[in-house]
Backbone as a chain_set.jsonl record, in Angstrom:
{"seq": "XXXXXXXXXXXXXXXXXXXXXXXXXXXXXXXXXXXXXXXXXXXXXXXXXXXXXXXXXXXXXXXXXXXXXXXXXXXXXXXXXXXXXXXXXXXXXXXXXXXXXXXXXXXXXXXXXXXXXXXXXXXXXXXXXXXXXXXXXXXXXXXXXXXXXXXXXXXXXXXXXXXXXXXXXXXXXXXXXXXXXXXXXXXXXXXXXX", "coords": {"N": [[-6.578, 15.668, 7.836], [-5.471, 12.392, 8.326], [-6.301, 9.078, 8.356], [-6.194, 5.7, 9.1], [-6.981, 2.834, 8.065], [-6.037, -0.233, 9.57], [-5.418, -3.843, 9.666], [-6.002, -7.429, 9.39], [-5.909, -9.542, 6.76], [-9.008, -9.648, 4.691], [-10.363, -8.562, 6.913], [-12.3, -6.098, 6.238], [-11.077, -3.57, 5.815], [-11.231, -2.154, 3.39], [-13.944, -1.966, 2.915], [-14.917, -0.714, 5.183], [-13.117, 1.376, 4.526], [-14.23, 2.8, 2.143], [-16.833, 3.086, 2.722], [-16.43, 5.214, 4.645], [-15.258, 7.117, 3.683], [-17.277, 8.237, 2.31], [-19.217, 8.497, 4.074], [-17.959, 10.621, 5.055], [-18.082, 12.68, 3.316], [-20.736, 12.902, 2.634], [-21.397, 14.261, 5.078], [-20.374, 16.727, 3.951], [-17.812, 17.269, 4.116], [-14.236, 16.653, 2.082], [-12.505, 14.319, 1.014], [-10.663, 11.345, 0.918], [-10.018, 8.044, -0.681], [-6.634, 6.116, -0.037], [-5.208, 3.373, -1.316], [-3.145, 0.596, -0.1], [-0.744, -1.943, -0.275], [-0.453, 0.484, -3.466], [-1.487, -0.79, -6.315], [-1.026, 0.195, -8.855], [0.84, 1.528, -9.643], [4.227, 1.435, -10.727], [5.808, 0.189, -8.627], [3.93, -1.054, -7.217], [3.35, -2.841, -9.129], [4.62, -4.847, -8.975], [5.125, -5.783, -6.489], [2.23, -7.174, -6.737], [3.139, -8.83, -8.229], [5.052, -10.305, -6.55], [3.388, -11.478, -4.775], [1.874, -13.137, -5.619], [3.093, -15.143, -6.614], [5.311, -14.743, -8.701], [7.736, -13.606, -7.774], [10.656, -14.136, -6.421], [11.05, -13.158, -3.54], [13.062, -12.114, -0.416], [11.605, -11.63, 2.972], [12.579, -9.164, 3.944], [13.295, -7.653, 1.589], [10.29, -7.392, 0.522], [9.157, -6.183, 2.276], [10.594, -3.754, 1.574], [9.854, -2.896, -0.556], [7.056, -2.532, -0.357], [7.381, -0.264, 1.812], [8.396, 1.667, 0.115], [6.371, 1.8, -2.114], [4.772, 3.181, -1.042], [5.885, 5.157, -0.372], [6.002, 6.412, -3.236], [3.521, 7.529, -3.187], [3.931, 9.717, -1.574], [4.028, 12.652, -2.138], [1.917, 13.3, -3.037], [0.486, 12.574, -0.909], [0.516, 14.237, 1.216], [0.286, 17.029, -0.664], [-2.532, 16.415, -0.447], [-3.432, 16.642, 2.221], [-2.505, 18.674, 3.009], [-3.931, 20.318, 1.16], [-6.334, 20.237, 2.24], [-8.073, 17.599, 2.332], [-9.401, 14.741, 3.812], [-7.765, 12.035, 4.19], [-8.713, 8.799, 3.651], [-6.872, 5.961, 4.475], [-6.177, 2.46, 3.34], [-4.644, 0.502, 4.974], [-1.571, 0.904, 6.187], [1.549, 2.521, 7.377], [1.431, 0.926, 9.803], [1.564, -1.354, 8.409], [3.07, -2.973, 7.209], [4.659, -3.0, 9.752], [3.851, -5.109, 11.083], [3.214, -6.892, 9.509], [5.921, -7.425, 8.59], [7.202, -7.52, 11.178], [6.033, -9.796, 11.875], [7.438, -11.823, 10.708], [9.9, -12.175, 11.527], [11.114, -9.396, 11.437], [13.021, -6.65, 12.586], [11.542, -4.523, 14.537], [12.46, -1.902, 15.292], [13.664, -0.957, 12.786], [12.18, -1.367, 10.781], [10.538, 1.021, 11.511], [11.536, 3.105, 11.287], [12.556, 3.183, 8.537], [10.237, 4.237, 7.741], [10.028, 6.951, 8.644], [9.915, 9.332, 7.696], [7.218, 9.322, 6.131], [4.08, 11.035, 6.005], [2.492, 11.086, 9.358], [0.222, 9.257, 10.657], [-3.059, 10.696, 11.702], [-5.062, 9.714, 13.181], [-5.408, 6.042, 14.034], [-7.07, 3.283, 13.068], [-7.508, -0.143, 13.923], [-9.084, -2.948, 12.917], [-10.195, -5.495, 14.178], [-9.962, -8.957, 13.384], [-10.223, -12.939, 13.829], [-7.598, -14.823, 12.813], [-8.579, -16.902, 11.763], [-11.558, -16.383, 10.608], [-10.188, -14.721, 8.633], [-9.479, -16.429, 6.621], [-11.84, -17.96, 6.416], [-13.389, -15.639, 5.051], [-12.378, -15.571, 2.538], [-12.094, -17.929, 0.956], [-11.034, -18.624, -1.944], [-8.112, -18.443, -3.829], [-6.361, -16.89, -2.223], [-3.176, -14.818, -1.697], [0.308, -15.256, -0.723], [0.415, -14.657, 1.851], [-1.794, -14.391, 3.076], [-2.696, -17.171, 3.089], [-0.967, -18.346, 4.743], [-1.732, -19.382, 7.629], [-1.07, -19.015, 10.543], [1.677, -17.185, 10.594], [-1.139, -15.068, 9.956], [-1.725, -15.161, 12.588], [0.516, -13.881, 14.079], [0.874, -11.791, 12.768], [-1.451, -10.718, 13.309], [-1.083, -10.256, 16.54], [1.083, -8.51, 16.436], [-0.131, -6.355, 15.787], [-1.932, -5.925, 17.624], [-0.419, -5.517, 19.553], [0.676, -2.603, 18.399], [-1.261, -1.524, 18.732], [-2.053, -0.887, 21.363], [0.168, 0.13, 22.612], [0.135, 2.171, 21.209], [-2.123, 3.369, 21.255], [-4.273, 3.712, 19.426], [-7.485, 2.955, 17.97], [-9.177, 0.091, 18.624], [-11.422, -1.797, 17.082], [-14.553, -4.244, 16.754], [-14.073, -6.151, 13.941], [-15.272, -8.665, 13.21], [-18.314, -7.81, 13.161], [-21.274, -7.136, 11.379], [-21.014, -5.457, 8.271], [-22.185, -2.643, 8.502], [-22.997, -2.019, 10.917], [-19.91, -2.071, 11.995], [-19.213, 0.129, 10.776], [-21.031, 2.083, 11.838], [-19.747, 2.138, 14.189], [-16.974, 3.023, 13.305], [-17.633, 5.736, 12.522], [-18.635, 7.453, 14.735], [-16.756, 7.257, 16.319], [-15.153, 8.847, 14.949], [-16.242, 11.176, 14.927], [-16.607, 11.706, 17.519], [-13.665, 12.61, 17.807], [-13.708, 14.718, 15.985], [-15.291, 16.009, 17.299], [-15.517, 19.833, 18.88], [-13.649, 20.246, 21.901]], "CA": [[-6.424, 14.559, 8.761], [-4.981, 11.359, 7.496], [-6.744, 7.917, 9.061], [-5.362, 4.539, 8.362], [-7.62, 1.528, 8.679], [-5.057, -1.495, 9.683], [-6.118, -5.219, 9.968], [-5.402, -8.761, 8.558], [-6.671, -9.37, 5.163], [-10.158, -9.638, 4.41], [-11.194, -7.673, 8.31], [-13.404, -4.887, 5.769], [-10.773, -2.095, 5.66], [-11.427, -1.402, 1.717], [-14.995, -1.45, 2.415], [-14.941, 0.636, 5.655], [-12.405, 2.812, 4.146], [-15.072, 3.797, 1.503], [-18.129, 3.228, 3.726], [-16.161, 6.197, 6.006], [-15.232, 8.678, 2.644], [-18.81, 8.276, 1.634], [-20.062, 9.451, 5.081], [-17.495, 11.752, 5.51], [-18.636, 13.335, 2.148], [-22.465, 12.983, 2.306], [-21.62, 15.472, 5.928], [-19.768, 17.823, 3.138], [-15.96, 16.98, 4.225], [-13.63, 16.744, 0.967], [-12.389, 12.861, 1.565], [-10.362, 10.027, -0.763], [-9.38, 6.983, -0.169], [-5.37, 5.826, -0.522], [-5.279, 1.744, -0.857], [-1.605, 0.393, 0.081], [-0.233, -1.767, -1.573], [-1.344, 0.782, -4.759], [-1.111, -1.852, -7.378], [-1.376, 1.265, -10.032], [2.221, 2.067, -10.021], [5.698, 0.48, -10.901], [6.591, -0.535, -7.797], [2.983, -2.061, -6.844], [2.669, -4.377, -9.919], [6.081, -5.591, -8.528], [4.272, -6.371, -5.214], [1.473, -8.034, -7.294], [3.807, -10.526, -8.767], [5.693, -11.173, -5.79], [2.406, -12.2, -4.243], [1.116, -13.874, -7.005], [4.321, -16.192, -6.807], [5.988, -14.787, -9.736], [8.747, -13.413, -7.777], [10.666, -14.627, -5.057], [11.695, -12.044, -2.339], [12.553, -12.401, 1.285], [11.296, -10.343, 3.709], [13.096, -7.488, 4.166], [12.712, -6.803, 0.243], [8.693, -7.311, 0.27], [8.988, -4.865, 3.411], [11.128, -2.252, 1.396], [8.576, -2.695, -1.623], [5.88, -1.946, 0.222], [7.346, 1.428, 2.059], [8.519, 2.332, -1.625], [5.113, 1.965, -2.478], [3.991, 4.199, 0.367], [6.502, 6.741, -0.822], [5.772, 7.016, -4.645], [2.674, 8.349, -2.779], [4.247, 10.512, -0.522], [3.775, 13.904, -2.706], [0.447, 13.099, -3.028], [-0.636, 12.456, 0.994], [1.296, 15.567, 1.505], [-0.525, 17.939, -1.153], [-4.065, 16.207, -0.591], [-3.621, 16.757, 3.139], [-1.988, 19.864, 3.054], [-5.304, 21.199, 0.892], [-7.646, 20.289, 3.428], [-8.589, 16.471, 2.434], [-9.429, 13.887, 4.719], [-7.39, 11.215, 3.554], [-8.268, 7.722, 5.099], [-5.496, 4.991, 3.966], [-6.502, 0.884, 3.489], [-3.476, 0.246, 5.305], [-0.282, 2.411, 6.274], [2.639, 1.995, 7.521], [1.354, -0.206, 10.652], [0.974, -3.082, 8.148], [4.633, -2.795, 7.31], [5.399, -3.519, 11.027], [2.737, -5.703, 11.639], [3.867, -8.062, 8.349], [7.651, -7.563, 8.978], [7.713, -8.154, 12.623], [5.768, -11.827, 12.037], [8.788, -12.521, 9.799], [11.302, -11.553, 12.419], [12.087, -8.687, 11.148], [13.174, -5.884, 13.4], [10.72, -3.273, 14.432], [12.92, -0.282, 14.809], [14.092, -1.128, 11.237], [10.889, -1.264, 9.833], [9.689, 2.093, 12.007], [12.539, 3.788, 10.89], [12.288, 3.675, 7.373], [8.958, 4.795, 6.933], [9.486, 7.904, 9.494], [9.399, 10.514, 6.584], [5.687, 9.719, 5.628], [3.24, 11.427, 6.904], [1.952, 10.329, 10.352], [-1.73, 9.251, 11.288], [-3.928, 10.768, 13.235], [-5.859, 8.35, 13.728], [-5.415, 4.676, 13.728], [-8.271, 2.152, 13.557], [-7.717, -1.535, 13.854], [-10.277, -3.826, 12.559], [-9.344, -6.624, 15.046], [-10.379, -10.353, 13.534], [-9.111, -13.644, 14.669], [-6.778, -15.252, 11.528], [-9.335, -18.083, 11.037], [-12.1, -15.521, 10.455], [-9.921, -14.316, 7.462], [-9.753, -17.402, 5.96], [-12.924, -18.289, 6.133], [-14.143, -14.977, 4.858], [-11.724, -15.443, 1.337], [-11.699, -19.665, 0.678], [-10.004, -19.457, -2.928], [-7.608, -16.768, -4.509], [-5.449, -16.143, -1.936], [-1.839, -14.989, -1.666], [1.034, -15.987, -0.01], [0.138, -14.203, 2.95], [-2.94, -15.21, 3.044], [-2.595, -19.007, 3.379], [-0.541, -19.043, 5.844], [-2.5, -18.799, 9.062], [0.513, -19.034, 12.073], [1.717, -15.907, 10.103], [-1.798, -14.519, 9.861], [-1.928, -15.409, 14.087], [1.847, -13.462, 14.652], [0.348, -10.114, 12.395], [-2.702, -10.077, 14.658], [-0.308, -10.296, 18.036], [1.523, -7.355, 16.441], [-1.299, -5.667, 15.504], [-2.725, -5.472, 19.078], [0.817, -4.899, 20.571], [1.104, -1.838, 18.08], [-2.857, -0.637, 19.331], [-1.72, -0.421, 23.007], [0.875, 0.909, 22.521], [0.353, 3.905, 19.969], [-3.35, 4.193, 21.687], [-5.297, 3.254, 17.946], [-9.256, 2.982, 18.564], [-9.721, -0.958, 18.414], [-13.255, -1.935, 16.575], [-14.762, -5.553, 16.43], [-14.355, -6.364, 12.473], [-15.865, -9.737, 12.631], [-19.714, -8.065, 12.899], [-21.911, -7.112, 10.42], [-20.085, -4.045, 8.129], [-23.204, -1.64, 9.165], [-22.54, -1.795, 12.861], [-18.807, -1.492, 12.446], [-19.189, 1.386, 9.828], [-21.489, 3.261, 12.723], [-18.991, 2.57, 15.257], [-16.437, 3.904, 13.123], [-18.278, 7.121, 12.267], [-19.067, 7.499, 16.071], [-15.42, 7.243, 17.157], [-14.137, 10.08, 14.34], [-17.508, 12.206, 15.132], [-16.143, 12.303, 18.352], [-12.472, 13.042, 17.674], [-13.454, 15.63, 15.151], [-15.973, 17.203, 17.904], [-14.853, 20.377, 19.539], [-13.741, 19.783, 23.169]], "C": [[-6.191, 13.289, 7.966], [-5.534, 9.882, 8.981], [-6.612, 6.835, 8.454], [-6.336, 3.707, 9.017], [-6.65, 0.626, 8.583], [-6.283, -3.347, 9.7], [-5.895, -6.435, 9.219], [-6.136, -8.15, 7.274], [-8.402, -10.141, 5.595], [-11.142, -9.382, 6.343], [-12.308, -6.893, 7.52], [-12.928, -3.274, 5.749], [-10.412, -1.578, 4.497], [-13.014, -0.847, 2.185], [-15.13, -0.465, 3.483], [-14.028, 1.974, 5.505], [-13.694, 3.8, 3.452], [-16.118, 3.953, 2.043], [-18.215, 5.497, 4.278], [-15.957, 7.637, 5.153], [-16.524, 8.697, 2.183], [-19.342, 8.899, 2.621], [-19.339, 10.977, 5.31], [-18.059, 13.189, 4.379], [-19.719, 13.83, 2.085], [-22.337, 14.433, 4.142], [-20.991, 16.689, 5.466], [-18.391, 17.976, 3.61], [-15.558, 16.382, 2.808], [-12.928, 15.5, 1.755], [-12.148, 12.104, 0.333], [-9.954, 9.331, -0.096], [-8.079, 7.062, -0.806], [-5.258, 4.367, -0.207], [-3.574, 1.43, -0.928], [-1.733, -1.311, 0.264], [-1.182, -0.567, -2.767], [-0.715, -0.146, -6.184], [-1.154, -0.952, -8.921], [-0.057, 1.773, -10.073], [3.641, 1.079, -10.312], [5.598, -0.781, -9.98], [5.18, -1.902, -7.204], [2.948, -3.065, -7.645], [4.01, -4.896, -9.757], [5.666, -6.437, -6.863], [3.178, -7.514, -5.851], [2.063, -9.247, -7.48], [4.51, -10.948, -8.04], [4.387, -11.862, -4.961], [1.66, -13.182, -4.805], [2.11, -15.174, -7.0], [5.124, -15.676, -7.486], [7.013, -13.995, -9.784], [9.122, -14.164, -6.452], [12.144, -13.799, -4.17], [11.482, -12.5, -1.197], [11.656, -11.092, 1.65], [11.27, -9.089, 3.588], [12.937, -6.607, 2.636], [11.264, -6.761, 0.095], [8.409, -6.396, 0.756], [8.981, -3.645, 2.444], [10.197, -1.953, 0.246], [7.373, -2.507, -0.936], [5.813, -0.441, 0.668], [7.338, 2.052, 1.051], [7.497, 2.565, -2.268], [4.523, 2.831, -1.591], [4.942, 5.436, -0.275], [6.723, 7.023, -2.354], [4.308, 7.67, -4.281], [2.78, 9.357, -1.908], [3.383, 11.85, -0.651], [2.069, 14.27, -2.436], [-0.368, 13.058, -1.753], [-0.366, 13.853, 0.97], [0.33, 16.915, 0.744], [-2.553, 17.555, -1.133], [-4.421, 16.713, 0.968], [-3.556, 18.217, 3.754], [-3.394, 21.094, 1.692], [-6.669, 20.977, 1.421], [-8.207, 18.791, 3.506], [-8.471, 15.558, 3.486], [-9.492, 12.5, 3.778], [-7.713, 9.908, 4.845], [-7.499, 6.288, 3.636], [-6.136, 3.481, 4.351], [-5.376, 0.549, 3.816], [-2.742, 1.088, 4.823], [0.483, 1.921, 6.344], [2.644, 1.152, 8.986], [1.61, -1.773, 9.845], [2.895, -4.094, 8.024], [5.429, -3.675, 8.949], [5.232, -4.628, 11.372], [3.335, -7.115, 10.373], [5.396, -8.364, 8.588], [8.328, -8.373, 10.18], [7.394, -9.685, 12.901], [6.745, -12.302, 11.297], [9.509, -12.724, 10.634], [12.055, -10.816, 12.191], [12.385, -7.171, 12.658], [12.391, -4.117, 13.447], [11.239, -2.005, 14.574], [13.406, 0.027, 13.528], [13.087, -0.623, 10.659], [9.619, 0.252, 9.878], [10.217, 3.255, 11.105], [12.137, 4.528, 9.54], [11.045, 3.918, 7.031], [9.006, 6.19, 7.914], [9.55, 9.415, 9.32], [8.374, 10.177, 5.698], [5.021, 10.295, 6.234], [2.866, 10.856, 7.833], [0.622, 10.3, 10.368], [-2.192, 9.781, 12.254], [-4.541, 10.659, 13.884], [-5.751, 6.986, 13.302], [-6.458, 4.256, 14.35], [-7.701, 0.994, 13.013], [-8.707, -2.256, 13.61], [-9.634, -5.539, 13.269], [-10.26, -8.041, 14.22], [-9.465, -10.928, 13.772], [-8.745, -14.565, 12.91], [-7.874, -16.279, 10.984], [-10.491, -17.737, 10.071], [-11.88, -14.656, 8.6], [-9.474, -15.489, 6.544], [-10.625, -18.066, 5.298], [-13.7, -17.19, 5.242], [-13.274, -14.64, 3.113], [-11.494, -16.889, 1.321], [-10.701, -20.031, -0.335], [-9.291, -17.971, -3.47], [-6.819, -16.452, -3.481], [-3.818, -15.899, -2.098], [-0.927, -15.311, -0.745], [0.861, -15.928, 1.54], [-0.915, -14.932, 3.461], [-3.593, -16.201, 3.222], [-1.836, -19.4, 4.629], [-0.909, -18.235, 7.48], [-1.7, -18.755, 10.323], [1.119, -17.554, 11.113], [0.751, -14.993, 10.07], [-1.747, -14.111, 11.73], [-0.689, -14.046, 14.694], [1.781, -11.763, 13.967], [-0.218, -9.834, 13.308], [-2.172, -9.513, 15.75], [0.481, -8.433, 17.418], [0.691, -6.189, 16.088], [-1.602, -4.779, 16.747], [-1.655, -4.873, 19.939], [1.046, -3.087, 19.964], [0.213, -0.859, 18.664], [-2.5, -0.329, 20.373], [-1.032, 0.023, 23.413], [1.036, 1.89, 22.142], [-1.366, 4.305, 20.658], [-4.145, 4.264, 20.308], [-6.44, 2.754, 18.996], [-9.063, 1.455, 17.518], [-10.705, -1.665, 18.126], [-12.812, -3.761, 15.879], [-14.994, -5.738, 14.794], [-14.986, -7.894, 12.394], [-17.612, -9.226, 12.915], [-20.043, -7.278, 11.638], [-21.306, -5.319, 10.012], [-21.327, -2.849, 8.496], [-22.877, -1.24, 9.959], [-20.888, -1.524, 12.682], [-18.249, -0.197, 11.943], [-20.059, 3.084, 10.928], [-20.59, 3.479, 13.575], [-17.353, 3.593, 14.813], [-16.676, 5.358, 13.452], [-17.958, 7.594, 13.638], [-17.8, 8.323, 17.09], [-14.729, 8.453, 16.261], [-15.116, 11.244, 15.125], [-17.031, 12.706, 16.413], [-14.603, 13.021, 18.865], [-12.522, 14.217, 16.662], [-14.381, 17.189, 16.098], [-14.884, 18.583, 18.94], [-14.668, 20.433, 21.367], [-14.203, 20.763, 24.012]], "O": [[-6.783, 13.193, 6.891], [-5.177, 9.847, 10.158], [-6.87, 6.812, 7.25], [-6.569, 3.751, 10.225], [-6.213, 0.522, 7.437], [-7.484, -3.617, 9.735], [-5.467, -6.169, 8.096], [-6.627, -7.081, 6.913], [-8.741, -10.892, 6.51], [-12.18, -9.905, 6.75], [-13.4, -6.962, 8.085], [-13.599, -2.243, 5.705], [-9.522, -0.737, 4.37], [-13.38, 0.308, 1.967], [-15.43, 0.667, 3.105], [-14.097, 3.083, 6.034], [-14.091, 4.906, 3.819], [-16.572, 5.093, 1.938], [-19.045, 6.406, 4.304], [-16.249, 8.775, 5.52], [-16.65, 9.611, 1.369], [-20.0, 9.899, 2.336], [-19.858, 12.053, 5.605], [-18.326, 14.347, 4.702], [-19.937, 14.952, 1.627], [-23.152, 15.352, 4.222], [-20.934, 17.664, 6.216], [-17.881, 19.07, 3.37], [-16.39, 15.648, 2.274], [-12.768, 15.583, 2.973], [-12.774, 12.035, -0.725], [-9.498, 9.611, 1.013], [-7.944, 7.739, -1.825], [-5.208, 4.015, 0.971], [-2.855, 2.003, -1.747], [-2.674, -1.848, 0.848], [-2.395, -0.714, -2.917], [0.344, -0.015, -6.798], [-1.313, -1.546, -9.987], [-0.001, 2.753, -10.817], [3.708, -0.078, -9.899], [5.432, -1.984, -10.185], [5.334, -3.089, -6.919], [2.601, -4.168, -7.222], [4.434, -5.481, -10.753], [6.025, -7.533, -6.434], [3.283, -8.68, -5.471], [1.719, -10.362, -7.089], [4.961, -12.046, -8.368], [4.636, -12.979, -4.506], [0.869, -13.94, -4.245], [1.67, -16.222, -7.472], [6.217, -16.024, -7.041], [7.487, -13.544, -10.827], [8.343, -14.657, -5.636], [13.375, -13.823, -4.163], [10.474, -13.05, -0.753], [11.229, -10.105, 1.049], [10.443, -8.227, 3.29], [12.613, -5.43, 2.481], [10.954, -5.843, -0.663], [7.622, -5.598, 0.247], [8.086, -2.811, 2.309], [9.782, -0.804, 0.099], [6.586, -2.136, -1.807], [4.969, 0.4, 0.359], [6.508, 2.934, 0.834], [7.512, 3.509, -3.058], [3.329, 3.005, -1.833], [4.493, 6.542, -0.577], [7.589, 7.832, -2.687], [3.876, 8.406, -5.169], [1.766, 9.896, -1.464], [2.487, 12.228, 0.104], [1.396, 15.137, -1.878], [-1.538, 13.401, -1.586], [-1.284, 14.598, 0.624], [-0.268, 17.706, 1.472], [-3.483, 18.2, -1.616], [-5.549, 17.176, 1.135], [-4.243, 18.748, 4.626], [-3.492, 22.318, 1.61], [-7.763, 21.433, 1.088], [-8.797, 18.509, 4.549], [-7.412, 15.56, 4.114], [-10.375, 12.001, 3.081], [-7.39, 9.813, 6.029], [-7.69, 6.003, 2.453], [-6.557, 3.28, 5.49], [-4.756, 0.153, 2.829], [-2.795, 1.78, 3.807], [0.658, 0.892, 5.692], [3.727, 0.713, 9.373], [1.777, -2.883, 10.35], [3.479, -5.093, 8.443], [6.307, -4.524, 9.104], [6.113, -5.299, 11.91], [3.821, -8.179, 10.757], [5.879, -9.486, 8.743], [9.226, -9.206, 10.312], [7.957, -10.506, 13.625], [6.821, -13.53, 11.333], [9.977, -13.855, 10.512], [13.266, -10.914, 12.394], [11.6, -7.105, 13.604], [12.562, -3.083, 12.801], [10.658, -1.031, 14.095], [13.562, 1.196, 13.176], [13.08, 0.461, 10.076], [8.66, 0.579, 9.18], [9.582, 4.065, 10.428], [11.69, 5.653, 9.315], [10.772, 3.779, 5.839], [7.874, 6.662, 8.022], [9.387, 10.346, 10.109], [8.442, 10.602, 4.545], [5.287, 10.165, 7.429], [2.714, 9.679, 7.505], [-0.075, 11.279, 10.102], [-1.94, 9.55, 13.437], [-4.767, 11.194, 14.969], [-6.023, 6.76, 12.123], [-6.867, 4.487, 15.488], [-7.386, 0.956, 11.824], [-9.512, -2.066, 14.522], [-8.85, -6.368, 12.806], [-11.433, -8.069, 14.594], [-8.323, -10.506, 13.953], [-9.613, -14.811, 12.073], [-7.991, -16.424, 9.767], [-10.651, -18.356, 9.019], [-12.699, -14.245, 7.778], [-9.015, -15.068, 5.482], [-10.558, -18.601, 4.191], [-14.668, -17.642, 4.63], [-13.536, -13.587, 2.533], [-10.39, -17.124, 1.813], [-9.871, -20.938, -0.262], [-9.761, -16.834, -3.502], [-6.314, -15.366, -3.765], [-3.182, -16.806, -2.635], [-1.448, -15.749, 0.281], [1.086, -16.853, 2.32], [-0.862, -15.937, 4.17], [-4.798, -16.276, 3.466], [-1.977, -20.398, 5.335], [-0.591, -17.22, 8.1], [-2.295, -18.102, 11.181], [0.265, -16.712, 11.39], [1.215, -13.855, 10.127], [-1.735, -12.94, 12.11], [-1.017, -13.336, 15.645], [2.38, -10.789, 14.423], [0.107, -8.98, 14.133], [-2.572, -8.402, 16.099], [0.303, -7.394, 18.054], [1.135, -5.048, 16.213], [-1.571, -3.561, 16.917], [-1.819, -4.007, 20.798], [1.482, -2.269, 20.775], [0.539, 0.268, 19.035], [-2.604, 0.891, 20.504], [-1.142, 0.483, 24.55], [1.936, 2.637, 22.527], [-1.777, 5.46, 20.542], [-4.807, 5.302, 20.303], [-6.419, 2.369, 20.165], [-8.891, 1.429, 16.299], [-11.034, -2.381, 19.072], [-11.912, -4.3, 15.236], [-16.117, -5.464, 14.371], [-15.178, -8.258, 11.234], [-18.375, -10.191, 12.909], [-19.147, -6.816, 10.93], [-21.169, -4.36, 10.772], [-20.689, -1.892, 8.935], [-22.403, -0.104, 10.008], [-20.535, -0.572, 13.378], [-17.275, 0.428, 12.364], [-19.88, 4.301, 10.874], [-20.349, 4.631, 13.934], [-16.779, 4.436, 15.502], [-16.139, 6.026, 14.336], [-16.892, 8.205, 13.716], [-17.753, 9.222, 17.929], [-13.783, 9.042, 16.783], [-14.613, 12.097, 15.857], [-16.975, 13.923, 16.593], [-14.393, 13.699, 19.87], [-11.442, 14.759, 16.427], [-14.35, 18.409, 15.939], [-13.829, 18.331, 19.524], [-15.675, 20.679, 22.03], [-14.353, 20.527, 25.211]]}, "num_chains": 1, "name": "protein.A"}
């Protein structure tokens, strides 16, 4: 099973990614995390430095560096999933849409080319409101990051992508405990037998 936590930056979907392979583990399920951007390959420390400032790409190339980065991992979802692991993903290919589409880029474009990765089969949203992620990272951020009317126009696509694709929506602005049970709660019951 492959589960993608989505959500602005600094919502808590690094730490409930591992929160969720740690529980899934400690109930004896085989479980890794996959963080996207992976800043551990070519194409990620090419993402690094365009975020960093120290390149300057529009859009549509930050986009295609990002799927590219999703598919130097392809092999890898594919044989971890395909031997039984329960892969959950710090962002997928929602973020892709969700970053692209506040640009103005075009969402069947952006669906498109990612629609030889593996699919999720479960999406969780970690819904905060843009100010929230500001406040919860003050210095250090990147380009993204700063600009909050861009952070506001992810969120909107965020929630348009949840109601649409049917993703399990969880409050990320409370305390990571409580949103780490409600995770659990919500797979526990998608993994129970009906």
């Amino acid at each position: 099973m492959l589960i993608a936590i989505e959500g602005l930056d600094q919502s808590g979907k690094a730490t409930q990614a591992q929160l969720l392979r740690d529980d899934l583990r400690q109930g004896g399920t085989r479980a890794r995390v996959v963080s996207f951007p992976d800043y551990g390959t070519s194409i990620g420390e090419e993402i690094a430095r365009a975020l960093q400032g120290e390149r300057d790409y529009g859009p549509e190339v930050m986009q295609l560096l990002y799927v590219a980065n999703r598919f130097e991992r392809k092999a890898d979802l594919e044989r971890w999933l395909d031997g039984g692991l329960m892969v959950v993903c710090d962002r997928y290919v929602a973020s892709t849409v969700a970053y692209g589409e506040a640009q103005g880029l075009d969402v069947g474009w952006l669906t498109e080319i990612q629609r030889m990765l593996p699919v999720a089969d479960l999406t969780i949203l970690l819904d905060i409101a843009p100010e929230l992620a500001v406040e919860r990272k003050a210095t250090g951020r990147d380009q993204y990051e700063r600009d909050l009317s861009l952070l506001g126009r992810v969120r909107e696509s965020y929630l348009r992508q949840s109601a649409q694709a049917g993703w399990v929506r969880v409050d990320g602005g409370r305390d990571e405990a409580d949103v780490a049970a409600e995770i659990s709660a919500i797979l526990g019951e998608r993994l129970s037998p009906a």
